[in-house]
NUMARGU-639903 format. One line per field, with one value per residue (C-alpha): residue number from 0; residue in one letter; chain; x, y, z. Coordinates in nm, 3 decimals. Example, Ala and Ser with C-alpha at 12.3 -4.5 7.8 and 13.67 -1.06 7.14 Angstrom:
<recs>
num = 0	1
residu = A	S
chaine = A	A
X = 1.230	1.367
Y = -0.450	-0.106
Z = 0.780	0.714
</recs>
This chain:
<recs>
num = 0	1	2	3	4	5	6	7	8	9	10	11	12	13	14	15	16	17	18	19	20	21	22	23	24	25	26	27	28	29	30	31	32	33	34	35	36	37	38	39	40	41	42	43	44	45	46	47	48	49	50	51	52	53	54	55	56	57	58	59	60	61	62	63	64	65	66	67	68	69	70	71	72	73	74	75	76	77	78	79	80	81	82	83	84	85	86	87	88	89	90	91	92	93	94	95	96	97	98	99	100	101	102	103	104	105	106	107	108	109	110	111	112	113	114	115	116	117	118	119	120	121	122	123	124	125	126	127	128	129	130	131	132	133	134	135	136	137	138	139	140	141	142	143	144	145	146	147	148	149	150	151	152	153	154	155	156	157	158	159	160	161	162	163	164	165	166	167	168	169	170	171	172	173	174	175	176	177	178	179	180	181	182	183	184	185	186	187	188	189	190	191	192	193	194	195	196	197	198	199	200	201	202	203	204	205	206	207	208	209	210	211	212	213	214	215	216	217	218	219	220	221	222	223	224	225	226	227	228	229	230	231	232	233	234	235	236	237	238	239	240	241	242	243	244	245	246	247	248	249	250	251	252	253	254	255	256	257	258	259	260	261	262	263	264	265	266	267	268	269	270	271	272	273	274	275	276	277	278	279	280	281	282	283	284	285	286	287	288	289	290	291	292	293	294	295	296	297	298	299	300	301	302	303	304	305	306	307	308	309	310	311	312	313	314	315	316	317	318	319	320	321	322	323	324	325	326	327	328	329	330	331	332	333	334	335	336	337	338	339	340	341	342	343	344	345	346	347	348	349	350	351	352	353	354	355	356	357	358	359	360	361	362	363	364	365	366	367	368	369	370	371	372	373	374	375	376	377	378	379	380	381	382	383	384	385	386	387	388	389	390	391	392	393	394	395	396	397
residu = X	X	X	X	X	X	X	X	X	X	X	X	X	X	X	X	X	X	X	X	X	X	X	X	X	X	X	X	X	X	X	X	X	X	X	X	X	X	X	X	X	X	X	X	X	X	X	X	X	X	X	X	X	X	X	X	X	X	X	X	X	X	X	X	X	X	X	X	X	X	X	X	X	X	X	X	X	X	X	X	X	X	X	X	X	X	X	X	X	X	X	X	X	X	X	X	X	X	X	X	X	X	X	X	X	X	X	X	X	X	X	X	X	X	X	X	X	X	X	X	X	X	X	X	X	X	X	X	X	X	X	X	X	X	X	X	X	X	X	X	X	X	X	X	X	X	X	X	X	X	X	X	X	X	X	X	X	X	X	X	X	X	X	X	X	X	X	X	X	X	X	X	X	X	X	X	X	X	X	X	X	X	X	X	X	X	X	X	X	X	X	X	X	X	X	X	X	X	X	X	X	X	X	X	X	X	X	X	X	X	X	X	X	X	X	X	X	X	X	X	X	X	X	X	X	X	X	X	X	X	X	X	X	X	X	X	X	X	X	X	X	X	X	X	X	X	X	X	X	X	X	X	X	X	X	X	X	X	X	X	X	X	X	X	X	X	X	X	X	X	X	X	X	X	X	X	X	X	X	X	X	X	X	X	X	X	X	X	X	X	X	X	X	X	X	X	X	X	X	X	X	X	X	X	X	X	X	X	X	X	X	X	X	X	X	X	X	X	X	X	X	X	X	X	X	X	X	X	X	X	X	X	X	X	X	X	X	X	X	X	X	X	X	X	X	X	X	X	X	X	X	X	X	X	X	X	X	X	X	X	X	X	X	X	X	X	X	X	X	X	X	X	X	X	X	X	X	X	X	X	X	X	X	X	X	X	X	X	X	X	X	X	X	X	X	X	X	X
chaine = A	A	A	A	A	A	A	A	A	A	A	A	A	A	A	A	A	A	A	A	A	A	A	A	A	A	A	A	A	A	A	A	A	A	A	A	A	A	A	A	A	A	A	A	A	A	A	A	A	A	A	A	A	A	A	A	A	A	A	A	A	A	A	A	A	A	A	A	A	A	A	A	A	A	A	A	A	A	A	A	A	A	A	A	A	A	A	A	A	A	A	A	A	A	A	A	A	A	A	A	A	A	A	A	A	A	A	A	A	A	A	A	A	A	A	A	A	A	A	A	A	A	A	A	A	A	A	A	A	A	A	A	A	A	A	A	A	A	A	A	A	A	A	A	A	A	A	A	A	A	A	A	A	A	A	A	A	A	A	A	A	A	A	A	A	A	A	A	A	A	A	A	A	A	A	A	A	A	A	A	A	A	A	A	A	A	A	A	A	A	A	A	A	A	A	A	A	A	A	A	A	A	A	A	A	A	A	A	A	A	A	A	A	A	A	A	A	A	A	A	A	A	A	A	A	A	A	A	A	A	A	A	A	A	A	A	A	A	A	A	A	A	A	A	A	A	A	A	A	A	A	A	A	A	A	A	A	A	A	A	A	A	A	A	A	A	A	A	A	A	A	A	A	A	A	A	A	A	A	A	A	A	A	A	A	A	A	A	A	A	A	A	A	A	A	A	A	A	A	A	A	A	A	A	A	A	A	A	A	A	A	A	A	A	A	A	A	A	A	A	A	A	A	A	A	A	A	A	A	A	A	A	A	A	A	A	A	A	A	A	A	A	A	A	A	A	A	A	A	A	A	A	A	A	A	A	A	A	A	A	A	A	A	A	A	A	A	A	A	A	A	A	A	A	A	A	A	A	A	A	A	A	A	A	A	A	A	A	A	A	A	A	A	A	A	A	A	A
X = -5.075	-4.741	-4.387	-4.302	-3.940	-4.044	-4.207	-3.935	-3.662	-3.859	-3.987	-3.914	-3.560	-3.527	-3.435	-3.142	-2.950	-2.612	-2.595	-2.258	-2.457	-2.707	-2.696	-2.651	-2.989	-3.054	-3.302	-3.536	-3.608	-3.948	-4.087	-4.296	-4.512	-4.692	-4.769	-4.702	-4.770	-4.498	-4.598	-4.922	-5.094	-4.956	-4.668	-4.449	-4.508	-4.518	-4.124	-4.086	-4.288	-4.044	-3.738	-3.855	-3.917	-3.576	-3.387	-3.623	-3.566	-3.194	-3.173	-3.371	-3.178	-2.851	-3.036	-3.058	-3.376	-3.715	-3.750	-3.357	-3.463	-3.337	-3.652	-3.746	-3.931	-4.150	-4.288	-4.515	-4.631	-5.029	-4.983	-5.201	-5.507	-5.701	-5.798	-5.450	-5.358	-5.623	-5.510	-5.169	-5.226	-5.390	-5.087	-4.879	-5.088	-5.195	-4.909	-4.565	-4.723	-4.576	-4.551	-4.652	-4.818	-4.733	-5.039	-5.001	-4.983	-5.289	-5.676	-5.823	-5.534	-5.534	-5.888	-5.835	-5.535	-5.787	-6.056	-5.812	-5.581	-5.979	-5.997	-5.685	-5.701	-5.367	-5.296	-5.232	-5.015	-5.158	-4.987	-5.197	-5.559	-5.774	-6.157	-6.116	-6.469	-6.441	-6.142	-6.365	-6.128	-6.035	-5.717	-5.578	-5.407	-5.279	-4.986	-5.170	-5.290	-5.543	-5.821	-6.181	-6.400	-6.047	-6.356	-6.438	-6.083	-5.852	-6.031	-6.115	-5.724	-5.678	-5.961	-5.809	-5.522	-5.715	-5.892	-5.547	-5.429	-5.345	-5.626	-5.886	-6.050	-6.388	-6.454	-6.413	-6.332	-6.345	-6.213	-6.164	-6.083	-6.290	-6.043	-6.189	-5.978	-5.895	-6.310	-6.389	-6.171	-6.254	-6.645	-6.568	-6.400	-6.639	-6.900	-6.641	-6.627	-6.998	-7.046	-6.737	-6.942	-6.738	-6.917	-6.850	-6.822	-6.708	-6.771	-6.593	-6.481	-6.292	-6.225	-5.946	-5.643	-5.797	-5.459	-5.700	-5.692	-5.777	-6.164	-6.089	-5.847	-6.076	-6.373	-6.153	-5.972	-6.358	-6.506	-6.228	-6.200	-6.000	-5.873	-5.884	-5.912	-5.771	-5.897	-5.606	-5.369	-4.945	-4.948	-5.297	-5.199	-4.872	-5.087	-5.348	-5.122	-4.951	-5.302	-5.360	-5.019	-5.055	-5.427	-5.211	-5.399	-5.211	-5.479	-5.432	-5.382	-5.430	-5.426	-5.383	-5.495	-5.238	-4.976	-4.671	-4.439	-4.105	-4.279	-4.465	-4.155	-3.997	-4.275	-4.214	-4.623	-4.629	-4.449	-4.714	-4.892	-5.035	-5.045	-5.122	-4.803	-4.728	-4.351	-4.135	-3.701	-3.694	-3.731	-3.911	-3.968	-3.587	-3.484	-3.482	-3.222	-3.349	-3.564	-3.232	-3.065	-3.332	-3.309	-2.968	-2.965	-3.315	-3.129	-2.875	-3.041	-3.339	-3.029	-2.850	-3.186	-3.269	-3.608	-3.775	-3.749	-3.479	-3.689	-3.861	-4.216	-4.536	-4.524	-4.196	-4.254	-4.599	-4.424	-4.149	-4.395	-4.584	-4.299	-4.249	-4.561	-4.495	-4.213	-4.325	-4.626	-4.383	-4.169	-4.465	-4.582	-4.290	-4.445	-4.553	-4.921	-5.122	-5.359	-5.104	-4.959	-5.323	-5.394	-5.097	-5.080	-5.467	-5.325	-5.057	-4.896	-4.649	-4.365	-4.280	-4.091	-4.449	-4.517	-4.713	-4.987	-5.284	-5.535	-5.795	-5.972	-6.289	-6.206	-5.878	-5.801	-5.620	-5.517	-5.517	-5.185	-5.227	-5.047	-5.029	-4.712	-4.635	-4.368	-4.153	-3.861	-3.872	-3.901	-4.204	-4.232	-4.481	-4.635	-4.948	-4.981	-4.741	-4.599	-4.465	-4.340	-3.998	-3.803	-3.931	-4.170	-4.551	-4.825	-4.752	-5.015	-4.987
Y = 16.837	16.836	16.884	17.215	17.360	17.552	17.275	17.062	17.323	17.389	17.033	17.001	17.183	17.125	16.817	16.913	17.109	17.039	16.871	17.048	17.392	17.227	17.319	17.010	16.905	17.023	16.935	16.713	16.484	16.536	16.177	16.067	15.765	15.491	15.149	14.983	14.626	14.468	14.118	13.931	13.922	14.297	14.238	14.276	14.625	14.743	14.651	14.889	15.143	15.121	15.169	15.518	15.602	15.500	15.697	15.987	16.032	15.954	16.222	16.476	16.445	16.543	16.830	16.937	16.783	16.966	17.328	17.245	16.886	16.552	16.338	15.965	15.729	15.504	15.225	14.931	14.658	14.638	14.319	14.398	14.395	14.749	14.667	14.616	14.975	15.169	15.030	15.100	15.467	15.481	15.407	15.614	15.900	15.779	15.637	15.676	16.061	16.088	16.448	16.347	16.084	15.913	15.728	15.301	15.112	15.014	15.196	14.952	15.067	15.414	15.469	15.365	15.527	15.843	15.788	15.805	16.134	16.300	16.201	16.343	16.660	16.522	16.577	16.209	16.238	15.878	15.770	15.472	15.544	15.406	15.594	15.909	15.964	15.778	16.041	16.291	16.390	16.755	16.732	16.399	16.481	16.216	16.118	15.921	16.174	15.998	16.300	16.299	16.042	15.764	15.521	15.733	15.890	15.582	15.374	15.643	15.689	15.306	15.278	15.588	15.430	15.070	15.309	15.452	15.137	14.904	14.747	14.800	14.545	14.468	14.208	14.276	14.046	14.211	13.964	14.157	14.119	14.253	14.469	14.770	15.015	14.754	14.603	14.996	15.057	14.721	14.870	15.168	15.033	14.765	15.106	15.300	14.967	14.956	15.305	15.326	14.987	14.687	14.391	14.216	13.860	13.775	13.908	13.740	13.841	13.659	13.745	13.958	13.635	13.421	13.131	12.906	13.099	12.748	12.794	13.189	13.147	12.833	13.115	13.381	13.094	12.983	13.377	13.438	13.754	14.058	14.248	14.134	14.410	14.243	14.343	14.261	14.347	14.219	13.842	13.790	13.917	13.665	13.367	13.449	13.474	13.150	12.948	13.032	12.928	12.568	12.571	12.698	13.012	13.376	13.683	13.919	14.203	14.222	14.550	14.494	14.735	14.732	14.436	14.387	14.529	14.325	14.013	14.117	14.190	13.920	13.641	13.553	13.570	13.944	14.066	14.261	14.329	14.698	14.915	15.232	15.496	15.818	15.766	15.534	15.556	15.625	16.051	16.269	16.155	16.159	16.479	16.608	16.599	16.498	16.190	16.075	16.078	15.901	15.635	15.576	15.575	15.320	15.123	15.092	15.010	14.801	14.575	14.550	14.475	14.193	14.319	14.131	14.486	14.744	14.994	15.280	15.312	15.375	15.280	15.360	15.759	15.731	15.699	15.978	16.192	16.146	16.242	16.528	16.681	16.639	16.783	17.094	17.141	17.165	17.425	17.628	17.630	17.706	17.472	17.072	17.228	16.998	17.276	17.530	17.224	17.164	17.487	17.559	17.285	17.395	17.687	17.594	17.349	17.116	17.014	16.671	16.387	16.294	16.695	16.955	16.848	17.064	16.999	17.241	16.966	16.738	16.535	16.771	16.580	16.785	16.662	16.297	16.223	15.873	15.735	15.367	15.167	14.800	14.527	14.539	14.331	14.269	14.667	14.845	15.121	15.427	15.361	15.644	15.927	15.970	16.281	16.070	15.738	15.617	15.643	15.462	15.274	15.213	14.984	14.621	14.378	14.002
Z = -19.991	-20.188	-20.050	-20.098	-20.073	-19.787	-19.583	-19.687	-19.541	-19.225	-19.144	-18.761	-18.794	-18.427	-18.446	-18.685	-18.444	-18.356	-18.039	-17.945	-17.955	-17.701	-17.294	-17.139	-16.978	-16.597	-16.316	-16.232	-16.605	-16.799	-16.786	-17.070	-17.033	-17.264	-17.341	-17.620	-17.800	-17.714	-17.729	-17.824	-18.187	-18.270	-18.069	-18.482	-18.550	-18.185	-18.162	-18.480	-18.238	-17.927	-18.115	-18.272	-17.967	-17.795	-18.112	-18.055	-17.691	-17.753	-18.022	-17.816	-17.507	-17.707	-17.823	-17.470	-17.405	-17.316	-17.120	-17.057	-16.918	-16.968	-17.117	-17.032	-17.169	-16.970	-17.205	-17.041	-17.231	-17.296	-17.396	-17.731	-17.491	-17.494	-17.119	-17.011	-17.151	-17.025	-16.628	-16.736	-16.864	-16.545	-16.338	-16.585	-16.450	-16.081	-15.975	-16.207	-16.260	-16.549	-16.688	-17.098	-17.271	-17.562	-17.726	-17.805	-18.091	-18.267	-18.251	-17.977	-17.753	-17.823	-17.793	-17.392	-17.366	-17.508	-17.203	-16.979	-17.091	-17.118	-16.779	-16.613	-16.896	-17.049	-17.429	-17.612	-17.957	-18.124	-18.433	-18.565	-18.441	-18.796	-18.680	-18.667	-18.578	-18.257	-18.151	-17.951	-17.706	-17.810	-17.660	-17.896	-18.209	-18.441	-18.641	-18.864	-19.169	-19.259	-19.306	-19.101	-19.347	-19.427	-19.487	-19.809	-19.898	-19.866	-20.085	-20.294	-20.361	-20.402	-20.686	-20.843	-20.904	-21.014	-21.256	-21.399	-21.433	-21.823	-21.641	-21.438	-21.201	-21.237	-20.971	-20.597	-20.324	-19.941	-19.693	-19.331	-18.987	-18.743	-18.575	-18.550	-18.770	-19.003	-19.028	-19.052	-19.341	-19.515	-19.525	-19.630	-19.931	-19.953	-20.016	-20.249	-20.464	-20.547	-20.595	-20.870	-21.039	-20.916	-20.888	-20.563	-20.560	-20.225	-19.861	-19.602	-19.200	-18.989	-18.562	-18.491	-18.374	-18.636	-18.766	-19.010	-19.325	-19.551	-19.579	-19.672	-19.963	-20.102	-20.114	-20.280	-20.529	-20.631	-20.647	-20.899	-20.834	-21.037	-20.705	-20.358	-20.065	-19.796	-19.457	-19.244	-18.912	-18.881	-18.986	-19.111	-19.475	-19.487	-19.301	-19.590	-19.910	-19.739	-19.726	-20.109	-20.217	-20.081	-20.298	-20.595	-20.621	-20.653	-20.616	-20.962	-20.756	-20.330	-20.129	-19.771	-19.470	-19.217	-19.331	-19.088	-19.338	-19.280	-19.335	-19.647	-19.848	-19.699	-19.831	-20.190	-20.199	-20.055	-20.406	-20.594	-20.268	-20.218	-19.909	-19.745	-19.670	-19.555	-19.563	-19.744	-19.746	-20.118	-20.275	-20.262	-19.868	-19.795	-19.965	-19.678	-19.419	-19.103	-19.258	-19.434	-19.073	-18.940	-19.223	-19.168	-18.810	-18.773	-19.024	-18.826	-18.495	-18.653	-18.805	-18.449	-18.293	-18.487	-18.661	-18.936	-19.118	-19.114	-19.326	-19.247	-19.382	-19.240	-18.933	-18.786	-18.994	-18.797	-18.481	-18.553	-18.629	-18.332	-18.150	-18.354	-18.271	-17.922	-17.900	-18.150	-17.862	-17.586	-17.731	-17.916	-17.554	-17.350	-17.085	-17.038	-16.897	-17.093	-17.186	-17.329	-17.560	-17.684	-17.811	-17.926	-18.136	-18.296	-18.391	-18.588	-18.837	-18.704	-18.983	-18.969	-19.201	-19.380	-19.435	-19.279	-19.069	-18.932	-18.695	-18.701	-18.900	-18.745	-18.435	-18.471	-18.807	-19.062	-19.460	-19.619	-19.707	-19.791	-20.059	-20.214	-20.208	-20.380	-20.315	-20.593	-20.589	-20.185	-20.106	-20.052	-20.347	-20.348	-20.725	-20.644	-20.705	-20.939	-20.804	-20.503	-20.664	-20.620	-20.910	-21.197	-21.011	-21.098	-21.072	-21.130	-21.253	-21.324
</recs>
C-alpha cells in the first residue's frame, strides 16, 4: 500500500480537531483498561507503550472525549509475565469492569489478554501481536500490519532488499530467541533464506531472559558468515553486538527482529543494524499533520520522562495506532457495545499515522506494510523500499 494524498488527508482527522470546538466531556467517564510491561525483561519498550497511551487519552479528552465522555486509562503492570496479564485482564473485566480494552505489550501477553476479551465478548485492539495465525478471536484486530503469513512476507521484504543490494549475501547466520513472535519470525526467515539459495552456516537459539551471549558470538565470529538474522527481543540485540565486540568481531551486515530501539542507536555497535518499521519521524511518514504533532509532542514528553529514546518509530506508531482504531470503532459505532465496534470496524478502513489499514483479511489481518529501516549515524533510517526512504538514505554495507 502507498500513501496516497487522499489517505494522507483523511488519516484519523479526528484527532486533528480543535479542542476549543469540542463540548466539554459529561457524565459518568468511559474507562479503558490494560496491562502493560512495565517492568521485567520487556519492561524498555513497554515504557514507550504507556506514554502513547497517556498522550492519546490526554489528546482525546480535549477533543471532548468519547460519546461526549471523559476517557481513562487504567494501566496495570503484567510484569512481562503472560500469566500475570491474563489474571489482570480478568480483574479489568470482573472486578474494575472496565468499559474497553486496550491489548499489552508483546505477543505472549496479548495472546492472554485475547482468551480472556473471547471470554467476556470484549473487542481487544493489540499493537505488537508477531503470529497472526494464533489470533483466532474474531473480535481482535491489530495495529501491527504485518499481513496473515509475516513468516513468509517479512523476510521476503528483507532478502529483497539483500538482493538489490552492491552486494548480496551469500552466507546466512540465524541466531533466535525462543520468544514466540520473535523464534516464529526467525524460522520463517530461516525458510525464505534457503529457498532464495543462501547457504546457512549457523543455527543457533537461546531461552527467552538469556544474559550470556559469549558462546553465541564465538559461533557466529567462527561461521563467518555474510549476514546475520538476528532473532532477538529489547536488550538481547545490544547484549549480543556487545559480546562480539569484546571477541573483536563486527557482523557484515545484522538484521534484528524486535531490537529495543533507543538502545540500538545509542550503542556504537547497533550502527549499520537493520530493522522492521511501519513508522519512522522522517517523510513521507510525517507529511502529514497529525503524525508531525505527535512527533513533536512524544518528543517532548519522552525527553521530560527520561526515556532511553525520544523518537517515534515502530513501536510507539504501533501503539498510536492502536489507539486510533479504537477510537475510529467507537465513533463508526455510535456506542462502546463491544459487538457494534467489531463489525464496524470489518467493514471499513480505519486511517491511521502508518496508512490505511483493513481487516477483512485472515485472522482479521489486512495489508503488509512492513518496511526496513538502518542505523545511520545514531537514527534509525527507512533505506527499503525506496519509495519510503528518508531522504537520501539507502542501504549501508561494510
Amino acid at each position: 500500500m502507498s500513501f496516497t494524498r487522499r489517505h494522507l488527508l483523511s488519516a484519523a482527522g479526528a484527532a486533528l480537531a480543535l479542542p476549543a470546538l469540542a463540548q466539554a466531556p459529561s457524565g459518568q467517564p468511559i474507562r479503558i483498561g490494560s496491562t502493560l510491561a512495565l517492568t521485567g525483561p520487556l519492561s524498555a519498550t513497554a515504557l514507550t507503550h504507556k506514554l502513547v497511551g497517556e498522550i492519546y487519552v490526554e489528546q482525546l479528552n480535549k477533543r471532548g472525549g468519547l460519546l461526549g465522555r471523559k476517557v481513562e486509562w487504567i494501566v496495570k503492570d503484567d510484569q512481562s509475565k503472560p500469566d500475570l496479564a491474563r489474571t489482570l485482564y480478568e480483574q479489568l473485566v470482573t472486578s474494575d469492569k472496565v468499559d474497553l480494552l486496550m491489548g499489552p505489550y508483546a505477543t505472549g501477553a496479548i495472546l492472554s489478554a485475547m482468551g480472556v476479551a473471547q471470554r467476556y465478548g470484549k473487542v481487544l485492539v493489540h499493537h505488537t501481536f508477531g503470529i497472526p495465525s494464533l489470533a483466532k478471536f474474531d473480535m481482535q484486530f491489530p495495529a501491527w500490519a504485518l499481513g496473515p503469513d509475516p513468516g513468509q512476507t517479512v523476510p521476503n521484504t528483507v532478502f529483497d532488499m539483500l538482493a538489490a543490494s552492491k552486494k548480496p549475501p551469500k552466507t546466512i547466520a540465524v541466531v533466535t530467541s525462543k520468544f514466540p513472535s520473535v523464534h516464529f519470525m526467525s524460522l520463517g526467515g530461516r525458510d525464505v533464506a534457503k529457498k532464495r539459495g543462501l547457504k546457512e552456516v549457523l543455527f543457533l537459539e537461546w531461552d527467552f531472559g538469556n544474559r550470556d551471549f559469549g558462546p553465541i558470538a564465538a559461533r557466529i565470529k567462527d561461521a563467518k558468515p555474510d549476514f546475520v538474522w538476528i532473532g532477538d527481543i529489547g536488550l538481547e540485540g545490544n547484549m549480543l553486538l556487545d559480546a562480539m565486540k569484546k571477541i573483536d568481531y563486527a557482523p557484515p551486515l545484522h538484521f534484528h527482529t524486535y531490537p529495543a530501539p533507543g538502545p540500538m542507536t545509542k550503542s556504537p555497535e547497533g550502527n549499520g543494524a537493520l530493522a522492521l518499521t511501519i513508522f519512522e519521524e522522517h517523510s513521507p511518514f510525517t507529511n502529514h499533520g497529525e503524525a508531525a504533532n505527535f512527533v513533536k509532542v512524544f518528543n517532548e514528553r519522552a525527553a521530560a520522562a527520561g526515556l532511553p529514546d525520544t523518537h517515534v518509530e515502530v513501536q510507539a506508531a504501533a501503539s498510536y495506532t492502536a489507539w486510533q482504531i479504537l477510537e475510529a470503532g467507537v465513533r463508526g459505532a455510535n456506542s462502546l457495545d463491544d459487538k457494534k465496534i467489531a463489525e464496524f470496524l470489518k467493514k471499513n478502513r480505519i486511517d491511521t499515522i502508518q496508512g490505511r489499514l483493513r481487516f477483512d483479511g485472515p485472522n482479521n489481518y489486512g495489508d503488509d506494510l512492513m518496511k526496513i529501516k538502518q542505523v545511520q549515524g545514531g537514527t534509525w533510517k527507512v533505506v527499503w523500499p525506496p519509495s519510503f526512504a528518508a531522504p537520501g538514505a539507502s542501504l549501508q554495507m561494510r
